[in-house]
C-alpha positions in Angstrom: -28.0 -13.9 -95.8 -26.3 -11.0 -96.5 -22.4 -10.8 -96.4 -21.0 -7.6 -95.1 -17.3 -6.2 -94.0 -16.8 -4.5 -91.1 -13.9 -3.0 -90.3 -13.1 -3.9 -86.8 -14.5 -7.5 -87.0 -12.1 -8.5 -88.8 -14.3 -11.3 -91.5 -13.7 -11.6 -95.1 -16.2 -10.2 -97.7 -17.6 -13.7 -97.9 -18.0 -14.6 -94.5 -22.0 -14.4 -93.6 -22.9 -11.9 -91.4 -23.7 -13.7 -88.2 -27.2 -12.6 -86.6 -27.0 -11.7 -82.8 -30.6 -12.2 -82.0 -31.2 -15.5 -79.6 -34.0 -16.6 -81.4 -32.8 -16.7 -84.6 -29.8 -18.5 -83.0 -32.3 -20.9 -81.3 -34.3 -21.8 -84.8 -31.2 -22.2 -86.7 -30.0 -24.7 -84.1 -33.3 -26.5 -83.7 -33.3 -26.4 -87.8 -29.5 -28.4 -88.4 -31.0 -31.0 -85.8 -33.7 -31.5 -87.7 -31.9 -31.1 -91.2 -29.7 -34.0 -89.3 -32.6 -35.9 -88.0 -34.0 -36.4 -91.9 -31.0 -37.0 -92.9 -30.9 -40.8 -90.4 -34.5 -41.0 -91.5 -33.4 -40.8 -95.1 -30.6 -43.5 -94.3 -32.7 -45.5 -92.6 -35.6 -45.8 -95.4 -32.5 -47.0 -97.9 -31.7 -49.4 -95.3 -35.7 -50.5 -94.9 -36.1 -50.7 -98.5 -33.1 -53.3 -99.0 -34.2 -55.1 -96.4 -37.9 -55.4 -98.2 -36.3 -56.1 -101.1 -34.6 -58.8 -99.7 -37.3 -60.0 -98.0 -40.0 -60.5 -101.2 -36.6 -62.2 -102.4 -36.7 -64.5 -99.6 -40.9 -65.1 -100.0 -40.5 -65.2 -103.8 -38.1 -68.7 -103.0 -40.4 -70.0 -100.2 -43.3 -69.9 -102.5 -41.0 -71.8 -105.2 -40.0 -74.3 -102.2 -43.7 -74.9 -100.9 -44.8 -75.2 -104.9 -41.8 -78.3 -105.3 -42.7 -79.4 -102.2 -46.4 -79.9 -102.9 -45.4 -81.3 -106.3 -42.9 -83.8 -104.8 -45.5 -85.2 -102.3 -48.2 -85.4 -105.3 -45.4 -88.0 -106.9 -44.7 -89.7 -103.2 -48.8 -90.2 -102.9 -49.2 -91.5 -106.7 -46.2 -93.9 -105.8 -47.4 -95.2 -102.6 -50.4 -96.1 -104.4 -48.7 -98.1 -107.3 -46.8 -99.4 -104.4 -49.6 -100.5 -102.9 -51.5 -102.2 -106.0 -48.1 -104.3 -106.3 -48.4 -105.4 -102.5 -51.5 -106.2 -103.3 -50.8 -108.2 -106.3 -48.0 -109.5 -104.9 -49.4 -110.7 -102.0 -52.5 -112.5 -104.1 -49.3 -114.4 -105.9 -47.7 -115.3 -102.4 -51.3 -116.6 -101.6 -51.7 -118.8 -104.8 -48.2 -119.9 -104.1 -48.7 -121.1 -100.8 -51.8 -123.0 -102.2 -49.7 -124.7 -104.8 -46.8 -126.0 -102.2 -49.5 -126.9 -99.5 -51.3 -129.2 -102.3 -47.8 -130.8 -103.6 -46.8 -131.2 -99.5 -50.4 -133.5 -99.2 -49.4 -135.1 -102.6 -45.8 -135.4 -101.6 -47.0 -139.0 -99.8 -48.8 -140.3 -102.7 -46.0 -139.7 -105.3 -43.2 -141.3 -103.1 -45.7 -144.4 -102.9 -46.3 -144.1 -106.2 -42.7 -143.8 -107.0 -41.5 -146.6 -105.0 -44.1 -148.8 -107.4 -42.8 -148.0 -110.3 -38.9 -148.4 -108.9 -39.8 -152.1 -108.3 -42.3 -152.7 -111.7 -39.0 -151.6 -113.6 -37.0 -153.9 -111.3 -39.3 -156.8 -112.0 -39.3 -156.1 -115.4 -35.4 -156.0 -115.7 -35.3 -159.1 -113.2 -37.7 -160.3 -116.0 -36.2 -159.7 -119.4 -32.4 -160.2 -118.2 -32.5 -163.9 -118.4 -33.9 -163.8 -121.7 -31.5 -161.7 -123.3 -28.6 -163.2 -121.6 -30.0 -167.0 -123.0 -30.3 -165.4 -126.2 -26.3 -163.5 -126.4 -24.7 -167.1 -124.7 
Protein backbone atom coordinates (compact mmCIF):
# COMPACT_ATOMS: atom_id res chain seq x y z
CA UNK A 1 0.00 0.00 0.00
CA UNK A 2 1.21 3.20 -0.62
CA UNK A 3 1.47 5.90 2.20
CA UNK A 4 0.71 9.38 1.10
CA UNK A 5 0.10 12.94 2.97
CA UNK A 6 -2.53 15.03 2.21
CA UNK A 7 -2.89 18.13 3.44
CA UNK A 8 -6.36 18.47 4.58
CA UNK A 9 -6.74 14.91 5.83
CA UNK A 10 -4.83 15.40 8.39
CA UNK A 11 -2.76 11.46 8.55
CA UNK A 12 0.88 11.07 9.26
CA UNK A 13 3.33 10.15 6.55
CA UNK A 14 3.00 6.60 7.75
CA UNK A 15 -0.52 6.24 7.99
CA UNK A 16 -1.69 3.83 4.87
CA UNK A 17 -3.63 5.48 2.42
CA UNK A 18 -7.16 4.15 3.02
CA UNK A 19 -8.90 2.88 -0.39
CA UNK A 20 -12.45 4.31 -0.87
CA UNK A 21 -13.69 1.64 -3.22
CA UNK A 22 -16.50 -0.76 -1.59
CA UNK A 23 -15.11 -3.73 -2.93
CA UNK A 24 -11.82 -3.51 -1.98
CA UNK A 25 -13.43 -2.70 1.49
CA UNK A 26 -15.56 -5.82 1.22
CA UNK A 27 -12.46 -8.33 0.29
CA UNK A 28 -10.34 -6.86 2.88
CA UNK A 29 -13.11 -7.52 5.42
CA UNK A 30 -13.98 -11.04 4.13
CA UNK A 31 -9.96 -11.49 4.11
CA UNK A 32 -9.29 -10.66 8.30
CA UNK A 33 -12.32 -13.14 8.89
CA UNK A 34 -10.67 -15.62 7.19
CA UNK A 35 -7.08 -14.68 8.31
CA UNK A 36 -9.06 -15.07 11.82
CA UNK A 37 -10.85 -18.17 10.84
CA UNK A 38 -7.22 -20.03 10.17
CA UNK A 39 -6.02 -18.70 12.88
CA UNK A 40 -8.91 -21.07 15.36
CA UNK A 41 -8.18 -23.71 12.85
CA UNK A 42 -4.55 -23.47 13.58
CA UNK A 43 -5.38 -23.44 17.45
CA UNK A 44 -7.53 -26.11 17.17
CA UNK A 45 -5.02 -28.60 15.22
CA UNK A 46 -2.44 -27.89 18.40
CA UNK A 47 -5.25 -28.70 20.54
CA UNK A 48 -6.14 -32.08 18.21
CA UNK A 49 -2.57 -33.08 18.14
CA UNK A 50 -2.15 -33.12 22.08
CA UNK A 51 -5.09 -34.71 22.40
CA UNK A 52 -3.66 -37.63 19.82
CA UNK A 53 -0.72 -37.62 21.54
CA UNK A 54 -2.32 -38.33 24.57
CA UNK A 55 -4.35 -40.70 23.35
CA UNK A 56 -1.51 -43.31 21.67
CA UNK A 57 -0.18 -42.58 25.30
CA UNK A 58 -3.30 -43.84 26.69
CA UNK A 59 -3.33 -47.11 23.97
CA UNK A 60 0.44 -47.54 24.38
CA UNK A 61 -0.56 -48.46 28.45
CA UNK A 62 -3.70 -50.45 27.57
CA UNK A 63 -1.67 -52.65 25.38
CA UNK A 64 1.00 -52.92 28.37
CA UNK A 65 -2.18 -53.74 30.66
CA UNK A 66 -3.94 -56.40 28.32
CA UNK A 67 -0.04 -57.95 27.74
CA UNK A 68 0.24 -58.30 32.00
CA UNK A 69 -3.06 -59.27 32.06
CA UNK A 70 -2.82 -62.12 29.54
CA UNK A 71 0.53 -63.11 31.28
CA UNK A 72 -1.12 -63.05 34.86
CA UNK A 73 -3.94 -65.43 33.73
CA UNK A 74 -1.23 -67.80 31.91
CA UNK A 75 0.24 -68.12 35.65
CA UNK A 76 -3.54 -68.39 37.28
CA UNK A 77 -4.26 -71.36 34.57
CA UNK A 78 -0.71 -73.14 35.12
CA UNK A 79 -1.59 -72.89 38.94
CA UNK A 80 -5.07 -74.13 38.88
CA UNK A 81 -3.63 -77.03 37.22
CA UNK A 82 -0.92 -77.86 39.88
CA UNK A 83 -3.78 -77.11 42.09
CA UNK A 84 -5.57 -79.62 40.71
CA UNK A 85 -2.94 -82.51 40.44
CA UNK A 86 -2.58 -81.89 44.37
CA UNK A 87 -6.52 -82.36 44.85
CA UNK A 88 -6.11 -85.11 43.01
CA UNK A 89 -3.29 -86.61 44.91
CA UNK A 90 -4.63 -85.57 47.82
CA UNK A 91 -7.73 -86.89 47.49
CA UNK A 92 -6.11 -90.58 46.40
CA UNK A 93 -4.29 -90.15 50.11
CA UNK A 94 -7.72 -89.33 51.84
CA UNK A 95 -9.03 -92.41 49.98
CA UNK A 96 -6.14 -94.83 51.09
CA UNK A 97 -6.69 -93.24 54.45
CA UNK A 98 -10.13 -94.02 54.86
CA UNK A 99 -9.28 -97.68 53.79
CA UNK A 100 -6.69 -97.95 56.56
CA UNK A 101 -9.19 -96.58 59.50
CA UNK A 102 -12.22 -98.68 58.04
CA UNK A 103 -9.89 -101.95 58.23
CA UNK A 104 -8.44 -101.01 61.96
CA UNK A 105 -12.48 -100.11 62.94
CA UNK A 106 -13.36 -104.06 61.71
CA UNK A 107 -10.16 -105.06 63.56
CA UNK A 108 -10.89 -102.84 66.49
CA UNK A 109 -13.17 -106.05 67.95
CA UNK A 110 -10.61 -108.62 67.47
CA UNK A 111 -7.75 -106.73 69.21
CA UNK A 112 -9.89 -105.80 72.27
CA UNK A 113 -10.70 -109.70 72.44
CA UNK A 114 -7.44 -110.28 71.87
CA UNK A 115 -6.26 -107.88 74.35
CA UNK A 116 -8.49 -108.92 77.13
CA UNK A 117 -6.59 -112.62 76.66
CA UNK A 118 -3.53 -111.64 77.12
CA UNK A 119 -4.62 -109.14 80.29
CA UNK A 120 -5.76 -112.38 82.05
CA UNK A 121 -2.71 -114.97 80.65
CA UNK A 122 -0.38 -112.35 82.40
CA UNK A 123 -2.76 -112.33 85.34
CA UNK A 124 -2.60 -116.13 85.57
CA UNK A 125 0.83 -116.06 85.14
CA UNK A 126 1.43 -113.55 88.02
CA UNK A 127 -1.35 -115.41 90.09
CA UNK A 128 1.03 -118.31 89.13
CA UNK A 129 4.61 -117.35 89.92
CA UNK A 130 3.66 -115.03 93.08
CA UNK A 131 3.45 -117.99 95.42
CA UNK A 132 6.60 -119.34 94.37
CA UNK A 133 8.68 -116.38 94.77
CA UNK A 134 7.05 -115.38 97.99
CA UNK A 135 7.81 -119.35 99.40
CA UNK A 136 11.19 -118.83 98.21
CA UNK A 137 11.89 -114.87 99.94
CA UNK A 138 9.93 -116.23 103.51
Amino acid sequence: MKTTTTPNSGMSPLTPEVPRDPIVHLIAARLDTLHGDMQEIKGVQKEMAAAFSKLILIEERQANTQSAQGRAFKVIESLEAKLEGYNTANREICQGMERRIDALEAAAPIYKQASSWVYAAVVGLIALIAPKIINKLF
